[in-house]
Every structure is written in structure tokens, then in C-alpha cells.
C-alpha positions as CSV (number, residue, x, y, z in Angstrom):
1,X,17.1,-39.7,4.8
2,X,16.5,-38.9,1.4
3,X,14.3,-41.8,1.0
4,X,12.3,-40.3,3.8
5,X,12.2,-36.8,2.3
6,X,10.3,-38.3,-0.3
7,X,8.0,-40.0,1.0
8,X,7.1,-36.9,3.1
9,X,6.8,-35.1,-0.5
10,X,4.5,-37.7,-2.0
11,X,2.2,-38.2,1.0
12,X,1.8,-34.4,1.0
13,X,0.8,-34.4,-2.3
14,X,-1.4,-36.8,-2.1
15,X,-3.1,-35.2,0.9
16,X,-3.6,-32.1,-1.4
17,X,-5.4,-34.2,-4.1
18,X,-8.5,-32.8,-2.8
19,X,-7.6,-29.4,-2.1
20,X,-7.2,-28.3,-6.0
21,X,-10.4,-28.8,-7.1
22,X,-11.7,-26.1,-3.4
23,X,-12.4,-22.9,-4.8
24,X,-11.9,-21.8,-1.5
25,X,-8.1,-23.0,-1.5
26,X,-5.6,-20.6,-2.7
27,X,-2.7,-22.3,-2.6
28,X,0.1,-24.8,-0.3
29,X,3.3,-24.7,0.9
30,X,5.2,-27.5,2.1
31,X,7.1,-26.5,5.5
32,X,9.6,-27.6,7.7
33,X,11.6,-30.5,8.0
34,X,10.9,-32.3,4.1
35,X,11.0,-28.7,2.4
36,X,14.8,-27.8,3.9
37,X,15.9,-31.8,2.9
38,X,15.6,-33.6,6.4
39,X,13.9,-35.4,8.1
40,X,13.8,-38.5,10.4
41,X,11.5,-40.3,12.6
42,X,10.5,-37.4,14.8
43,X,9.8,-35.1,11.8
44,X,5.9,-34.3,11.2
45,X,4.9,-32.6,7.4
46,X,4.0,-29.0,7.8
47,X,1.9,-27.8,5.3
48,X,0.9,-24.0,5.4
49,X,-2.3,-24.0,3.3
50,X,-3.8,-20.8,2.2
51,X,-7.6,-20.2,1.6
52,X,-10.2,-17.5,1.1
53,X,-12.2,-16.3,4.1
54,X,-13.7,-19.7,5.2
55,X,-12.4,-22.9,5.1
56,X,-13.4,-26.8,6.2
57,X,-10.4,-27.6,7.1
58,X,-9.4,-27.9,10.9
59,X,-5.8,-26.8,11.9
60,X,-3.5,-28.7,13.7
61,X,-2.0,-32.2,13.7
62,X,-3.7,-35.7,12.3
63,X,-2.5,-38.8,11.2
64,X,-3.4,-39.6,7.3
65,X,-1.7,-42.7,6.0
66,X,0.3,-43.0,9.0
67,X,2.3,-40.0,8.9
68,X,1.8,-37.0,11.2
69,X,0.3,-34.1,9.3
70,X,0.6,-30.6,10.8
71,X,-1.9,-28.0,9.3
72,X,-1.4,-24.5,9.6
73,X,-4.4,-22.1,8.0
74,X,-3.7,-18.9,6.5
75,X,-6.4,-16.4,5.4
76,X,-4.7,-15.3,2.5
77,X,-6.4,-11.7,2.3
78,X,-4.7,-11.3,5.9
79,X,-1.7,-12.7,5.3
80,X,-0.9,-10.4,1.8
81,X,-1.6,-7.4,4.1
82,X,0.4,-8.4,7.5
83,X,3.7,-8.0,8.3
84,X,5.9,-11.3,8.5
85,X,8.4,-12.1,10.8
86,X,11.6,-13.3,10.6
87,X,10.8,-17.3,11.4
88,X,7.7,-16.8,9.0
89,X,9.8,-15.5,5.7
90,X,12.4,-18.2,6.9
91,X,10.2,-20.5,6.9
92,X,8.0,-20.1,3.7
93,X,11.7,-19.2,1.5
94,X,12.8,-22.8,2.3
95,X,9.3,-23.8,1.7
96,X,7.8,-25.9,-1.8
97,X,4.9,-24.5,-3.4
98,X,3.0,-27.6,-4.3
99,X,-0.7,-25.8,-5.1
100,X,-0.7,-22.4,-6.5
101,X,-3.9,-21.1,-7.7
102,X,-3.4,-18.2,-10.2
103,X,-0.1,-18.1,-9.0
104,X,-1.0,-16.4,-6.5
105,X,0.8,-17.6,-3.5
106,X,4.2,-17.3,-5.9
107,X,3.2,-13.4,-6.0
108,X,3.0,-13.1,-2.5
109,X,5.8,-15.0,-1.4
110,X,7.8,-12.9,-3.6
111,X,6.5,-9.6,-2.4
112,X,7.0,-11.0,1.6
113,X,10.5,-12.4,1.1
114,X,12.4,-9.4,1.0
115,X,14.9,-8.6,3.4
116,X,15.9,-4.6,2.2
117,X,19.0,-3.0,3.7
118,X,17.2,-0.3,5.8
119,X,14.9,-3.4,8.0
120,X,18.3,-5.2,7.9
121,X,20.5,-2.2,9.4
122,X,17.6,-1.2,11.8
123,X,17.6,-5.4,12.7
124,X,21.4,-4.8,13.4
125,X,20.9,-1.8,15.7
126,X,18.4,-3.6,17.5
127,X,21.2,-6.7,18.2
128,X,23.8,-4.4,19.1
129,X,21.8,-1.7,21.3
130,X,20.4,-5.3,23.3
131,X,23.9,-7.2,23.7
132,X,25.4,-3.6,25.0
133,X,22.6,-4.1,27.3
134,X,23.8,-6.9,28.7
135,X,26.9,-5.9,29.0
136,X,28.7,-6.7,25.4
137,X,30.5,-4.1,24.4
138,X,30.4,-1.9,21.4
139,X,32.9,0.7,22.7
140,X,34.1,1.3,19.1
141,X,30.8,3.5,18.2
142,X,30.1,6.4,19.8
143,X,27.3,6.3,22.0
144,X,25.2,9.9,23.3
145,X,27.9,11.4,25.6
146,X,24.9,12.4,28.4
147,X,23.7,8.6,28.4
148,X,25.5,6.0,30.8
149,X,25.9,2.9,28.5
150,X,28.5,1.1,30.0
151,X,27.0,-2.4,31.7
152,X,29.7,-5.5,32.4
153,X,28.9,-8.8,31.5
154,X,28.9,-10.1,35.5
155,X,26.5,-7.1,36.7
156,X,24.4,-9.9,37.9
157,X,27.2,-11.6,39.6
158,X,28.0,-8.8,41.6
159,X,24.7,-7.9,42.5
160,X,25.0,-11.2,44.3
161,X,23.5,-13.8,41.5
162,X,26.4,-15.8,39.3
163,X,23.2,-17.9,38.0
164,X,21.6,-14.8,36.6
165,X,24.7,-13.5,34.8
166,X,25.0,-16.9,32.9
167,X,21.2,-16.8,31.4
168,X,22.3,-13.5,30.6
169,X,25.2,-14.8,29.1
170,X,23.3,-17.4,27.3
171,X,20.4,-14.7,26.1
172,X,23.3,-13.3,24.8
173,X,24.8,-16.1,23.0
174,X,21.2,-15.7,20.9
175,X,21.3,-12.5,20.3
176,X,24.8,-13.1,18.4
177,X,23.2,-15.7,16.4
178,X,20.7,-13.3,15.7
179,X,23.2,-10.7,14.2
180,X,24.9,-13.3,12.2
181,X,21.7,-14.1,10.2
182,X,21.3,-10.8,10.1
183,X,25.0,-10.0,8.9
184,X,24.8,-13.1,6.2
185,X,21.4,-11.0,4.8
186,X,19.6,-13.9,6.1
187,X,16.3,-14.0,7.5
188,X,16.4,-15.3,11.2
189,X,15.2,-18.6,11.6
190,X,13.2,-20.2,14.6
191,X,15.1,-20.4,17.6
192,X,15.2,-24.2,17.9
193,X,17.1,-24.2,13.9
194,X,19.0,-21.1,15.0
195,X,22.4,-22.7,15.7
196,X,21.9,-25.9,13.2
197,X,21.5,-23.3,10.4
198,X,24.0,-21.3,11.1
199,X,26.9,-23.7,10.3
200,X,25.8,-23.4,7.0
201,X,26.3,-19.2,6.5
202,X,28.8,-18.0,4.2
203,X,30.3,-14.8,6.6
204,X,31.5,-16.6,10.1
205,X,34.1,-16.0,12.8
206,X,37.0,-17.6,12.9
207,X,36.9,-20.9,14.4
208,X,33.1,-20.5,15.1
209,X,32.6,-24.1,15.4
210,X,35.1,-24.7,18.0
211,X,33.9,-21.3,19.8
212,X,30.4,-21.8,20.3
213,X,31.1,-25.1,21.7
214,X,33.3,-23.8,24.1
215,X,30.1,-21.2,24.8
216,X,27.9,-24.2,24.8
217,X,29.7,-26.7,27.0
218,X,29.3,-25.8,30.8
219,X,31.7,-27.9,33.6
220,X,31.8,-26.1,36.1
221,X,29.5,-22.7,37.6
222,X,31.7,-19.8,38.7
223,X,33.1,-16.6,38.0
224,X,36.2,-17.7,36.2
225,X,34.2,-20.1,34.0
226,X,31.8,-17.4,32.8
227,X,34.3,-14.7,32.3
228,X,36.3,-17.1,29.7
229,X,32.9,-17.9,28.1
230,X,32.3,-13.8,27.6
231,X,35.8,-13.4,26.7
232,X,35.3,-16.1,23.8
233,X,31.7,-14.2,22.9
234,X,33.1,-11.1,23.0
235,X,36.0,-12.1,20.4
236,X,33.5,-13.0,17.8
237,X,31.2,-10.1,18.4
238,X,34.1,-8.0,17.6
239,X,34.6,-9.7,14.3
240,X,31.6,-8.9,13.6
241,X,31.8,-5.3,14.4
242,X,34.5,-4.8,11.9
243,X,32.5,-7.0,9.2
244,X,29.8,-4.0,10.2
245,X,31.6,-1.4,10.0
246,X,32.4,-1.1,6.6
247,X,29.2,-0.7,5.6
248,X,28.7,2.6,7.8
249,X,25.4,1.2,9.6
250,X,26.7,2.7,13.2
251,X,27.5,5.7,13.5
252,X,26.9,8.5,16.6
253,X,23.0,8.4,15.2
254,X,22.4,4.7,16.2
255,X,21.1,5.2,20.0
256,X,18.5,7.3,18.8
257,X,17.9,5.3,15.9
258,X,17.5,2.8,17.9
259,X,15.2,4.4,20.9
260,X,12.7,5.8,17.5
261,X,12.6,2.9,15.2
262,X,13.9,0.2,17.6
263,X,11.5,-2.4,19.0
264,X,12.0,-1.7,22.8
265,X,10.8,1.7,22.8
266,X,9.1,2.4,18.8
267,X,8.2,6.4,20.4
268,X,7.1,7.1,16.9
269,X,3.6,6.5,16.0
């Protein structure tokens, strides 16, 4: 594989050869596969290629010495004034600068890739406030006393759709992936790296491994099976709540943190 990662490097660099003597290119970033060390025969090289205000170059995927290039364009004026998700910080933090103009893509990647504590409580609200939704308890907190918050996990099933209450469950599952990116101060990656990453984070349930596969792995559809499965996600979402609550970010001000500042409702202006 490493042979591989390699040779991804060199044939981006040599695709950039051009690129550094445009006036109109600010700077590159190799992406994806090559840039976190892997790759096989389905990876592409992603290169995320800043430039200023016009450019020749065409987005998207092209063969050049018979390797599958994927080029993604940003205007870098736009970019240094937008906000960045979660997959796009992810994404560029693990990425290699291989052109930087003025150093100026090493400025703004250091300016984007923060991840402060009061985005990363307000992330953590969010999480909560949605599994809760779903029926996922955090009974521990106090929530409003004049709001009904109390949803089960099988709400679907006894409205007459066991089918519904697993994509739930599984929407679910997600969400707790979500929170421990977000517990791990790690930006959240893309959804299809979401679970391969997260072997690799320092803070994890106990026997996480063996209890998202037993989350995962489906034999049977019925009421029994899902209510082990939201047993087992429950159990770690607990673990996680006592990780949380030493640091004070719940408290009885969280539902309406979350209905101002949260991204279901943002009533603010």
C-alpha cells in the first residue's frame, strides 16, 4: 500500500508542475485517500486547488498518466470568508500542502482548523437533543419541566412500523459516532470514513469494537432483536454521558441552548 501512496504523491506532484508558475493559483492540497496513508485500486487523488477569481482549470475527474485525478476548485477569497464544515476541516487537517503561494493557504488552513470548546459543546447539545429525539435517553439532565421529552426507541414500532424504528435506530447509531468525534475534540469526518476512523480515537466505550458489530450485524427483523440492539447503544451512550458530564456542558440551560443556537430551530437572527 505504501508503494501505492507514493506513487499517488509523485503523480500529484507532477500534475502540479504547471500550476506554480499560474499567477492565478494560490495554492494545493492533496486530499483523500493518499493524504490519510491509503489507498488501493479504487482510490482516485483528490486535489483541492485554490485559485484567484478565475481559473482554466475544469473540476472534476480525468485521467493523467493513468491515474484518476479528482479536481475540486476553490475561490480562495470565498473560501477564507465561509464557514467550513465538519467533513471540510476533516478533510483539509489530514490533507498535504504541496503548492503554497505566499503561504497563504498554510494561513488559512490554520485559521479554519479550529475546533473551540463553545462550537464543540453547542455540537454536543445538538447530538444529544437529536438522539433524545429518537428516543435515546438522557434522563440524567434535567430537561424544561413544561416540555414532554420523553420518546421510546420503538415509537415507530408501535405506531405499527418495526422497519421504521430500525432506520431510526440506525440514524441513531450515526448520531453516536457523531458525538464521539465530537467527544475525542475531533472534527467529524464524512459519513462513508465515519466508523473506519473512529477505531482510531483515543476516548472509546468499552468494548466498542465488539458493540458496534453487534449494532451492525442484523439476523433477524423483530422486536426483540431491536430492543437488544438499543439496549447495547444505549450502554455506550451512557458512557459517554458520564465522560460529558464532567465537563459541565449540560446542564437545566441545554434545551434552550439548543432550540437558540441549535441547528433545527437557530430562532436567533
Amino acid at each position: 500500500m505504501s508503494q501505492l501512496i507514493n506513487k499517488h504523491i509523485e503523480i500529484a506532484k507532477k500534475f502540479i508542475e504547471d500550476l506554480r508558475k499560474d499567477k492565478d493559483i494560490v495554492g494545493v492540497v492533496l486530499l483523500g485517500g493518499a493524504a490519510r496513508g491509503y489507498a488501493d485500486e479504487y482510490s482516485d487523488i483528490d486535489l483541492g486547488i485554490f485559485y484567484n477569481y478565475n481559473t482554466n482549470l475544469v473540476p472534476g475527474e480525468r485521467i493523467f498518466k493513468n491515474f484518476d485525478l479528482d479536481i475540486m476548485l476553490f475561490e480562495y477569497n470565498s473560501w477564507l470568508n465561509a464557514k467550513w464544515s465538519h467533513e471540510q476541516r476533516q478533510a483539509f487537517k489530514e490533507g498535504i500542502l504541496l503548492l503554497d503561494h505566499d503561504n497563504k493557504i498554510y494561513n488559512l488552513l490554520q485559521s479554519k482548523l479550529i475546533y473551540g470548546d463553545e462550537e464543540r459543546a453547542q455540537d454536543i447539545i445538538n447530538i444529544l437533543m437529536k438522539l433524545k429525539w429518537k428516543g435515546f435517553s438522557i434522563e440524567k439532565y434535567e430537561i424544561p419541566k413544561n416540555y414532554e421529552f420523553k420518546l421510546p426507541p420503538d415509537l415507530m414500532y408501535k405506531r405499527g412500523c418495526l422497519e421504521c424504528s430500525y432506520i431510526l435506530l440506525n440514524e441513531s447509531i450515526d448520531l453516536f459516532l457523531q458525538l464521539l468525534y465530537c467527544l475525542n475534540h475531533e472534527f467529524i469526518p464524512d459519513t462513508k470514513w465515519r466508523l473506519y476512523n473512529s477505531y482510531k480515537l483515543i476516548w472509546l466505550p468499552e468494548n466498542y469494537k465488539e458493540n458496534i458489530t453487534k449494532l451492525i450485524k442484523t439476523t433477524e427483523i423483530s422486536i426483540d432483536n431491536l430492543m437488544i440492539k438499543v439496549n447495547v447503544l444505549n450502554s455506550m451512550i451512557s458512557e459517554a454521558i458520564e465522560v460529558i458530564s464532567h465537563e459541565n456542558i449540560i446542564t437545566s440551560k441545554t434545551y434552550l441552548d439548543f432550540i437558540y443556537e441549535g441547528d433545527e430551530y437557530r430562532t436567533k437572527p
